[in-house]
ChimeraX commands (.cxc) that place a marker at each C-alpha (Angstrom):
marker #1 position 0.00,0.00,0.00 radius 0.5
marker #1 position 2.73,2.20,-0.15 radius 0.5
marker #1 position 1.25,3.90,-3.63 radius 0.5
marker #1 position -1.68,4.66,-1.22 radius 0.5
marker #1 position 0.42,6.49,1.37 radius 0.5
marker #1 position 2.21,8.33,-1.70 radius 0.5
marker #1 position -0.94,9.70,-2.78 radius 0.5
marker #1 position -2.19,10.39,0.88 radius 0.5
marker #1 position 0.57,12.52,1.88 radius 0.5
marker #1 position -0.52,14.55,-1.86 radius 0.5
marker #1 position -3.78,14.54,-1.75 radius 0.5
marker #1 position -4.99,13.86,1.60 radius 0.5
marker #1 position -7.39,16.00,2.19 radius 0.5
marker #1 position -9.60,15.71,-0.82 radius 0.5
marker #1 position -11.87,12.95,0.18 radius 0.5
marker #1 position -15.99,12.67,0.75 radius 0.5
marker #1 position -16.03,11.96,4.32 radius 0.5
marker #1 position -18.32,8.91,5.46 radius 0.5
marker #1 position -18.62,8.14,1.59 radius 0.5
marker #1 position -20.46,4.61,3.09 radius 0.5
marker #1 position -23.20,6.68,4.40 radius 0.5
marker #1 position -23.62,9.02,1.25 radius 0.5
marker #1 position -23.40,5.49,-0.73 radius 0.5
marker #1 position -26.34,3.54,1.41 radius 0.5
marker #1 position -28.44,6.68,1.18 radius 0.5
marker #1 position -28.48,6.79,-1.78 radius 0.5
marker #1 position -29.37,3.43,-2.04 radius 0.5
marker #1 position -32.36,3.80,0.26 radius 0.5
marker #1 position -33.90,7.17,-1.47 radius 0.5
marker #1 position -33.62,5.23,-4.84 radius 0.5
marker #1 position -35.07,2.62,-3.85 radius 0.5
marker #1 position -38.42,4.45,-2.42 radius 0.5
marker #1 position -38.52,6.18,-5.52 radius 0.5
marker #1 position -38.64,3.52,-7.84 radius 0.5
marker #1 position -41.45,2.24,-5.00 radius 0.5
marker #1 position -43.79,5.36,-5.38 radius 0.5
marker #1 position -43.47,5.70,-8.90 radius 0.5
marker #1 position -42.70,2.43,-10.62 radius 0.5
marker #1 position -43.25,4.13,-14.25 radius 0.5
marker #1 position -40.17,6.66,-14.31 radius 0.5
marker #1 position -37.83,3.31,-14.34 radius 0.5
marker #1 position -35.60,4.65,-12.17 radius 0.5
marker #1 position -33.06,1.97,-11.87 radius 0.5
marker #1 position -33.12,1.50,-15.86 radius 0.5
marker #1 position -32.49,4.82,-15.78 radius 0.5
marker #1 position -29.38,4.62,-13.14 radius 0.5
marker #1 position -27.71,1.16,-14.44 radius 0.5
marker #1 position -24.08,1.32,-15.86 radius 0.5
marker #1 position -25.39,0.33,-19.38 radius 0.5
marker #1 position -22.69,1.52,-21.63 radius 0.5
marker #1 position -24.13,2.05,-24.66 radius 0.5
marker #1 position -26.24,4.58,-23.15 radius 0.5
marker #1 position -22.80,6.38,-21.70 radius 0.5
marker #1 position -21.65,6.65,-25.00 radius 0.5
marker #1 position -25.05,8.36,-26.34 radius 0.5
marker #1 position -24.29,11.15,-23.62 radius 0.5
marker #1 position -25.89,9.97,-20.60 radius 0.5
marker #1 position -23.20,10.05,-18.38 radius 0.5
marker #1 position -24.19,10.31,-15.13 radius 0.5
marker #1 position -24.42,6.47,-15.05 radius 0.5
marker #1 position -20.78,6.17,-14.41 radius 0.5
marker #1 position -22.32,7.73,-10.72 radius 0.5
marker #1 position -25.74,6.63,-10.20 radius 0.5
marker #1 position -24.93,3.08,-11.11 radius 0.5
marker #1 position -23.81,2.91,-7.31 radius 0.5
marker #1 position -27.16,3.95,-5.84 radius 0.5
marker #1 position -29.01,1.12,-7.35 radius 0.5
marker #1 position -29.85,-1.31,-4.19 radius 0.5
marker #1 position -29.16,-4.64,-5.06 radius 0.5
marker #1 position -32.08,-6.21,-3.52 radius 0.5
marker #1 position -36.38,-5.53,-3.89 radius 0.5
marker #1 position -37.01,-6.98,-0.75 radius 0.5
marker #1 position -37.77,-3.99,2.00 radius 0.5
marker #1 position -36.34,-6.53,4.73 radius 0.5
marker #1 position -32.98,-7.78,2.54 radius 0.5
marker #1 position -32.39,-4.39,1.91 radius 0.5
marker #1 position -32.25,-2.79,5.60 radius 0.5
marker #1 position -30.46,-5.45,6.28 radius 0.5
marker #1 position -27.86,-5.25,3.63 radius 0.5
marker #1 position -27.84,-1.43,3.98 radius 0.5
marker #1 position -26.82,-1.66,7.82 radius 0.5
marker #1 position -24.34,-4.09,7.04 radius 0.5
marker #1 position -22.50,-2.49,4.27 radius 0.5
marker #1 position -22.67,1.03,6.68 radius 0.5
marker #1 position -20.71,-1.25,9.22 radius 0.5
marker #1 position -18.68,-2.67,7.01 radius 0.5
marker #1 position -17.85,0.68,5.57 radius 0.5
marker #1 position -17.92,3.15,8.15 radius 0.5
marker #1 position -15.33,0.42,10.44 radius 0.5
marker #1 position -12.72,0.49,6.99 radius 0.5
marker #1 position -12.58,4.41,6.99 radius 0.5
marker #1 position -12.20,4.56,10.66 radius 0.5
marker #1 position -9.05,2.10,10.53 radius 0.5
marker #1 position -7.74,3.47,7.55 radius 0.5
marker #1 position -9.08,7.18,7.16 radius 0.5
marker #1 position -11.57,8.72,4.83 radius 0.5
marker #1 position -8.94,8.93,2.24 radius 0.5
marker #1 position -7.79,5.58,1.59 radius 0.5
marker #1 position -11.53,4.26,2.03 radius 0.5
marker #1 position -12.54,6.99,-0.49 radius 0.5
marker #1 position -9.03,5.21,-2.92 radius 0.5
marker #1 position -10.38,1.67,-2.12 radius 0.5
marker #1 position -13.81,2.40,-3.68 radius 0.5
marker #1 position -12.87,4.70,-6.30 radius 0.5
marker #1 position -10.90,1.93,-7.43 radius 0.5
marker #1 position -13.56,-0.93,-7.64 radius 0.5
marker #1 position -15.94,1.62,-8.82 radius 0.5
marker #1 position -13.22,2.34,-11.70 radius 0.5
marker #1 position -13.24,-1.12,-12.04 radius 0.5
marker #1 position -16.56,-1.72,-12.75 radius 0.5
marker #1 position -16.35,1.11,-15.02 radius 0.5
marker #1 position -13.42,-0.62,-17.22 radius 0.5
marker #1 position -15.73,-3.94,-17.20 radius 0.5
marker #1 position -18.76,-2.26,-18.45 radius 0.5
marker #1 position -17.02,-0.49,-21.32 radius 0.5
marker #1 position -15.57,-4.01,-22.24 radius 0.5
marker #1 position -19.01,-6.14,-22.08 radius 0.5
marker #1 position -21.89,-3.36,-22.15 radius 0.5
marker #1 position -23.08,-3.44,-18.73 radius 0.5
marker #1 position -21.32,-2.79,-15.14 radius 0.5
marker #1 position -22.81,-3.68,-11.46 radius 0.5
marker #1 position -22.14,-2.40,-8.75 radius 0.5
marker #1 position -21.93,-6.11,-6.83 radius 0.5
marker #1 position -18.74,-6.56,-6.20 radius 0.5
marker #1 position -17.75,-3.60,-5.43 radius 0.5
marker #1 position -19.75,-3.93,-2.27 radius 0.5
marker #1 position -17.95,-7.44,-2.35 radius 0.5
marker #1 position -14.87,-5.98,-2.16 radius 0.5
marker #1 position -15.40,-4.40,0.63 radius 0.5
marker #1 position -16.27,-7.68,2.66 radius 0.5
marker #1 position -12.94,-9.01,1.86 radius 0.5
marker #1 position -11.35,-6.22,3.59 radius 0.5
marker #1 position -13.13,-6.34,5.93 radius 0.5
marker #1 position -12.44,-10.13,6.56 radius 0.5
marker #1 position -9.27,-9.51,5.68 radius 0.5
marker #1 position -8.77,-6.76,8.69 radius 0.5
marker #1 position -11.04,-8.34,11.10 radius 0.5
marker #1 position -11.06,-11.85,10.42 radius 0.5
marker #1 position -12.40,-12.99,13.76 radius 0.5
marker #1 position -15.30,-10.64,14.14 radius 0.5
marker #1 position -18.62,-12.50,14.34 radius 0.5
marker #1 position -22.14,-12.29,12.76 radius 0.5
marker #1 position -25.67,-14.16,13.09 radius 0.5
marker #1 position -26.15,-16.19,10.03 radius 0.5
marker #1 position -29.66,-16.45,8.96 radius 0.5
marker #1 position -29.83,-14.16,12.31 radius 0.5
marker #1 position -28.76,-17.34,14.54 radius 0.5
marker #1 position -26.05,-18.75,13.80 radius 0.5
marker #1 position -22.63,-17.03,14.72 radius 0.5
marker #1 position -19.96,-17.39,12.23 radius 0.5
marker #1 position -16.48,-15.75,11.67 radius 0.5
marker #1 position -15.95,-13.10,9.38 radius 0.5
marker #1 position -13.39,-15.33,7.32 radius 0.5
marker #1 position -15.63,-18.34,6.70 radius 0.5
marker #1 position -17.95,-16.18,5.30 radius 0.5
marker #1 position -14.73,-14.75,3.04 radius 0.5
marker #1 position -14.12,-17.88,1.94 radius 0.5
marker #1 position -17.10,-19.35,0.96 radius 0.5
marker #1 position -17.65,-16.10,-1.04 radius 0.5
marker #1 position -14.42,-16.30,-2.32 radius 0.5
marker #1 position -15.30,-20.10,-3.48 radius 0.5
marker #1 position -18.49,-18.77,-5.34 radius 0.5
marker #1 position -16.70,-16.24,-7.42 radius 0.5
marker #1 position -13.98,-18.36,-8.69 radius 0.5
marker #1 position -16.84,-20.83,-9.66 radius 0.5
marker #1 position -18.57,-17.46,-10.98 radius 0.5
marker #1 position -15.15,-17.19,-13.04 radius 0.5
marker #1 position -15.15,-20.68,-14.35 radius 0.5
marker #1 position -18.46,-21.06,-15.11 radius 0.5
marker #1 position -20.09,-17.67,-15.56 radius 0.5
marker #1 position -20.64,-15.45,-18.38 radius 0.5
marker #1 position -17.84,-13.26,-19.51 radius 0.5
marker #1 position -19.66,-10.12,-18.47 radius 0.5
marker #1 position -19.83,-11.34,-14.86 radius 0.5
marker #1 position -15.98,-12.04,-15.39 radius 0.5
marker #1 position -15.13,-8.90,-16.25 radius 0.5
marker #1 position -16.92,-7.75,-13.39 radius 0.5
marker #1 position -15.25,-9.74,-10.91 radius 0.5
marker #1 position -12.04,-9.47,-12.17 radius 0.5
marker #1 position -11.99,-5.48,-12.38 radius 0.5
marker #1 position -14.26,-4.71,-9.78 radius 0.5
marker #1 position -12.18,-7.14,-7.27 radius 0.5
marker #1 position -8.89,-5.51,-8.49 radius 0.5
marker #1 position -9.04,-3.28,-5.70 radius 0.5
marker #1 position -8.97,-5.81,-3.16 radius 0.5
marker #1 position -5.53,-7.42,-4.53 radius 0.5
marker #1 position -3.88,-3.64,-4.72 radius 0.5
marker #1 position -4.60,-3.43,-1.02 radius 0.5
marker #1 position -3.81,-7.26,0.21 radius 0.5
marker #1 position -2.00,-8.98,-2.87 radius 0.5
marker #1 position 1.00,-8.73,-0.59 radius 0.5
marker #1 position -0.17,-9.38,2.25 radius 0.5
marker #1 position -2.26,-12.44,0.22 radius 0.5
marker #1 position 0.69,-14.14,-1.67 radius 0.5
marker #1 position 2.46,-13.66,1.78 radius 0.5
marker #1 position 0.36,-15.66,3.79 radius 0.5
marker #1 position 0.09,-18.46,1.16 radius 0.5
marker #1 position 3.89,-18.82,0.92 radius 0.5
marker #1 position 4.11,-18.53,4.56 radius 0.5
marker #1 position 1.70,-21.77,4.59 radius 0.5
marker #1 position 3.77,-23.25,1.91 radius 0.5
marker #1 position 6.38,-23.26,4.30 radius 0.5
marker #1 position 4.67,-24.42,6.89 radius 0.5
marker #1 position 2.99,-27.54,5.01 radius 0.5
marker #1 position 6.57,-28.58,3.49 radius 0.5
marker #1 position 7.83,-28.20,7.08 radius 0.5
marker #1 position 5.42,-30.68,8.83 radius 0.5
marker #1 position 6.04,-33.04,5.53 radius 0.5
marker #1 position 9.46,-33.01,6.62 radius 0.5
marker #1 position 8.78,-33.66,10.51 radius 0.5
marker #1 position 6.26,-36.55,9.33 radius 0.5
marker #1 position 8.88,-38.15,7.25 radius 0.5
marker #1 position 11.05,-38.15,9.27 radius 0.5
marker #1 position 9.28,-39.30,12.22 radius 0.5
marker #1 position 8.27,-42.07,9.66 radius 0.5
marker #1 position 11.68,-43.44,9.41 radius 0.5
marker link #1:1,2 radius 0.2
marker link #1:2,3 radius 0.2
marker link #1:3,4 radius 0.2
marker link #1:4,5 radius 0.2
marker link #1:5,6 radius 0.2
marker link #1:6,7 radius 0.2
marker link #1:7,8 radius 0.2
marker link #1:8,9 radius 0.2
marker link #1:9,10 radius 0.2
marker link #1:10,11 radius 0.2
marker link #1:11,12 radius 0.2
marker link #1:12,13 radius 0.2
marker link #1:13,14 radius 0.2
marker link #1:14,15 radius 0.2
marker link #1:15,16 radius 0.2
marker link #1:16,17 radius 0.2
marker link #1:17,18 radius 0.2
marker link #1:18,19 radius 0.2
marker link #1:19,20 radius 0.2
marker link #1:20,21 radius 0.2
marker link #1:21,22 radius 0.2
marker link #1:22,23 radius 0.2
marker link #1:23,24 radius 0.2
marker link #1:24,25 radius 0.2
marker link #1:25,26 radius 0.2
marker link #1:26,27 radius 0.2
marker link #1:27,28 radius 0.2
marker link #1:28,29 radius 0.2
marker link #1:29,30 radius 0.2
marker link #1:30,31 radius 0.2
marker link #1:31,32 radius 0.2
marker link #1:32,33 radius 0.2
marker link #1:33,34 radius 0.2
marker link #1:34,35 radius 0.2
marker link #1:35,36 radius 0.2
marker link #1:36,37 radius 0.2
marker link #1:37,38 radius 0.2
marker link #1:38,39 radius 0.2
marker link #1:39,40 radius 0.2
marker link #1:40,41 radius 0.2
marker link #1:41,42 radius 0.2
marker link #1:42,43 radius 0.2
marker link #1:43,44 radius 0.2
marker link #1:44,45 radius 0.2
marker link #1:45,46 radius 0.2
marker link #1:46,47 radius 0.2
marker link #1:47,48 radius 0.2
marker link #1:48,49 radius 0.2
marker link #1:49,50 radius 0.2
marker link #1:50,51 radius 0.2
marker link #1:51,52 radius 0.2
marker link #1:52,53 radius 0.2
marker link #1:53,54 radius 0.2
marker link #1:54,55 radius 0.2
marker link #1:55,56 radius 0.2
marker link #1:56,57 radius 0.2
marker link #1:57,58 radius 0.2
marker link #1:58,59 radius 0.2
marker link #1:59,60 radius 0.2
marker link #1:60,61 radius 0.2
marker link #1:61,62 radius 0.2
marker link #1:62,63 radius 0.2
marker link #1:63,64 radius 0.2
marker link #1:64,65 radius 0.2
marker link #1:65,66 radius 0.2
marker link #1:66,67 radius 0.2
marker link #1:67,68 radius 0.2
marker link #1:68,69 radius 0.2
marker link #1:69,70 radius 0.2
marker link #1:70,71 radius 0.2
marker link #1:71,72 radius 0.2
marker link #1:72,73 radius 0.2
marker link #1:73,74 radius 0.2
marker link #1:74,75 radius 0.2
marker link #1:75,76 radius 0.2
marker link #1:76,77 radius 0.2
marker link #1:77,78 radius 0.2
marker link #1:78,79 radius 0.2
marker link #1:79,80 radius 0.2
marker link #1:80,81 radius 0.2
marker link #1:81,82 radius 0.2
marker link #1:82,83 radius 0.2
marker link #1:83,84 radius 0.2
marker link #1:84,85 radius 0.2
marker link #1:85,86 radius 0.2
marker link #1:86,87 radius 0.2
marker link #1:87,88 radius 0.2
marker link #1:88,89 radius 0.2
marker link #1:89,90 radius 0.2
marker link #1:90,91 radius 0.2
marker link #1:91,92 radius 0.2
marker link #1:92,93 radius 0.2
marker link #1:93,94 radius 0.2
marker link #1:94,95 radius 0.2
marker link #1:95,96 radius 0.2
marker link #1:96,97 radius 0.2
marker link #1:97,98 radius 0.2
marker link #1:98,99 radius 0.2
marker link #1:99,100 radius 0.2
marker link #1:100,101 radius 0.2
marker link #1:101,102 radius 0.2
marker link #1:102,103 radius 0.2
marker link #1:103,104 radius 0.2
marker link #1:104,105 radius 0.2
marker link #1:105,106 radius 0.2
marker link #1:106,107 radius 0.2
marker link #1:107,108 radius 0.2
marker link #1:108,109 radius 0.2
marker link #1:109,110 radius 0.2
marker link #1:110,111 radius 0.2
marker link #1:111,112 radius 0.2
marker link #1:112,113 radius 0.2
marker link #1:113,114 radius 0.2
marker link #1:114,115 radius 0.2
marker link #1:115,116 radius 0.2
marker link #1:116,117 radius 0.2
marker link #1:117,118 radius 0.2
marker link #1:118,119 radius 0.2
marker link #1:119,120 radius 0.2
marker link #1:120,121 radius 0.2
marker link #1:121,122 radius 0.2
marker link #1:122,123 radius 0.2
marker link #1:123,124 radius 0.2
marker link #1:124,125 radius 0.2
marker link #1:125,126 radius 0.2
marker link #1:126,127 radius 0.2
marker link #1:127,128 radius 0.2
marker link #1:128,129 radius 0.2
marker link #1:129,130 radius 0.2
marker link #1:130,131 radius 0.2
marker link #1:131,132 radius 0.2
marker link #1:132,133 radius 0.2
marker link #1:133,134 radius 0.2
marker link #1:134,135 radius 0.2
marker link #1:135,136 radius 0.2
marker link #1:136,137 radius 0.2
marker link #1:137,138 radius 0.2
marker link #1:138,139 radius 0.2
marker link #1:139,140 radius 0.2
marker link #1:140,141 radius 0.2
marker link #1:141,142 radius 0.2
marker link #1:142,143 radius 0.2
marker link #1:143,144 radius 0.2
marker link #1:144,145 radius 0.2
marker link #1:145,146 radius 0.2
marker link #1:146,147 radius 0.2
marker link #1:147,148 radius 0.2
marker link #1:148,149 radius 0.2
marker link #1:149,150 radius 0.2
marker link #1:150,151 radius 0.2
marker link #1:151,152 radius 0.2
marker link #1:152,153 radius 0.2
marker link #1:153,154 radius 0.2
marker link #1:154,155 radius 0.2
marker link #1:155,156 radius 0.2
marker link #1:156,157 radius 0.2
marker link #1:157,158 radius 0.2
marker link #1:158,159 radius 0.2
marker link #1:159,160 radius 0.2
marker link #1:160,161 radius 0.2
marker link #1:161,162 radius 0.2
marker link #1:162,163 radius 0.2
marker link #1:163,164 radius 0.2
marker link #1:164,165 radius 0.2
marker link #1:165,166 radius 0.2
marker link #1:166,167 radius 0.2
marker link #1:167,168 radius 0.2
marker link #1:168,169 radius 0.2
marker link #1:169,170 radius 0.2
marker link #1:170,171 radius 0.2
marker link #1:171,172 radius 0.2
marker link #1:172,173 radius 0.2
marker link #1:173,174 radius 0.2
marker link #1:174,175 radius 0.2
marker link #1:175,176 radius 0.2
marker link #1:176,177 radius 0.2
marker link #1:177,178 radius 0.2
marker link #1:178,179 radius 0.2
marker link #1:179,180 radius 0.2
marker link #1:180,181 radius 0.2
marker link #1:181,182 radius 0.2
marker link #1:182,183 radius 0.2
marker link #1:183,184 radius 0.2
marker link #1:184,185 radius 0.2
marker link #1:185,186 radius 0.2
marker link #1:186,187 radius 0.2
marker link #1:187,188 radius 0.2
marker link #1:188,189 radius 0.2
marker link #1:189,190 radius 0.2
marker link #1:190,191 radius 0.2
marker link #1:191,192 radius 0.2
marker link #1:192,193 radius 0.2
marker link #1:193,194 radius 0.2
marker link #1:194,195 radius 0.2
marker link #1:195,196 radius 0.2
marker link #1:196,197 radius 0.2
marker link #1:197,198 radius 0.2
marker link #1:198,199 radius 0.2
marker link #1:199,200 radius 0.2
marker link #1:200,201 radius 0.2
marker link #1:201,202 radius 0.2
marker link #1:202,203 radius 0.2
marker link #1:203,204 radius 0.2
marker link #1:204,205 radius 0.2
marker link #1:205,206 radius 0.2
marker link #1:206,207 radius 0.2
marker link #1:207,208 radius 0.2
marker link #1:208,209 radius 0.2
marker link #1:209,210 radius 0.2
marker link #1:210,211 radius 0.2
marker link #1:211,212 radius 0.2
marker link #1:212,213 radius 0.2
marker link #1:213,214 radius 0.2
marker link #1:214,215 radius 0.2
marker link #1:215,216 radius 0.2
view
């Protein structure tokens, strides 16, 4: 992360502070609206379809982001307090300017994947953000299904299992979405990532080792 600190110590103070809250309010006042007046197609109107960018309607490369990405009023609260933890505990351990540089960059990201396939989501970005958070606070709990309690990094990794099956087996516009959209996540913890696996690596060919030789 030491590009991140570069462009801190430059740039530091230009940042939208609690960006998480701006984001989820958005979400919510875009959501009623489409509620009350079903006809003006709001979310048609806000989705990061990039033929429609091209034709001059560029605001999508914004409003994309406000579009909740459920219909059910209970999934959504829920969702919409979660991602404001999720959120508002990443700027408050790293400040409101790298939050506002880890965001930009998946929302860049879904950007670049839209103008390759047609069509961007704003998904993963809100993905993204889980993985740090798992990544940071591993050991923090939640109540699955609102009863069970589970680790932070279980959840990580089973959502980390479903988008490499996304990868393998999806279409390439939800490819391009996780790839891009994701690439945030490696510019923050690739090194930290491809540290802990060859850290494991070393451990595994270690306890080989011990077990063949204990075998003689």
């Amino acid at each position: 992360m030491k590009w991140v600190y570069r462009l801190e110590r430059k740039f530091g103070r230009y940042y939208i502070p609690r960006l998480m809250l701006v984001i989820i309010a958005g979400q919510g006042m875009v959501y009623l609206a489409s509620q009350l007046n079903p006809a003006i197609q709001l979310l048609n109107r806000f989705s990061l379809n990039w033929a429609a960018v091209l034709h001059g309607e560029v605001w999508r490369l914004v409003t994309f982001l406000f579009i909740p990405q459920t219909t059910s009023p209970f999934w959504l609260i829920f969702s919409l307090y979660f991602y404001y933890l999720i959120g508002n505990t990443l700027e408050n351990t790293w400040g409101g300017f790298r939050f506002n540089v880890y965001y930009l960059c998946g929302m860049l990201g879904a950007i670049m994947a839209a103008a390759i396939t047609g069509y961007g989501t704003g998904y993963y970005i809100n993905l993204s953000l889980f993985f740090a958070f798992a990544a940071l606070y591993p050991d923090f709990q939640v109540l699955l299904f609102f009863i069970l309690p589970i680790k932070m990094k279980y959840l990580a990794y089973a959502s980390g299992a479903l988008c490499v099956l996304d990868l393998l087996m999806g279409t390439w516009s939800m490819r391009a979405a996780i790839v891009f959209s994701l690439a945030n996540f490696l510019l923050f913890f690739g090194g930290d990532f491809l540290r802990t696996v060859r850290q494991e690596l070393r451990y595994a060919k270690t306890r080989r080792a011990w077990r063949s030789r204990d075998g003689r």
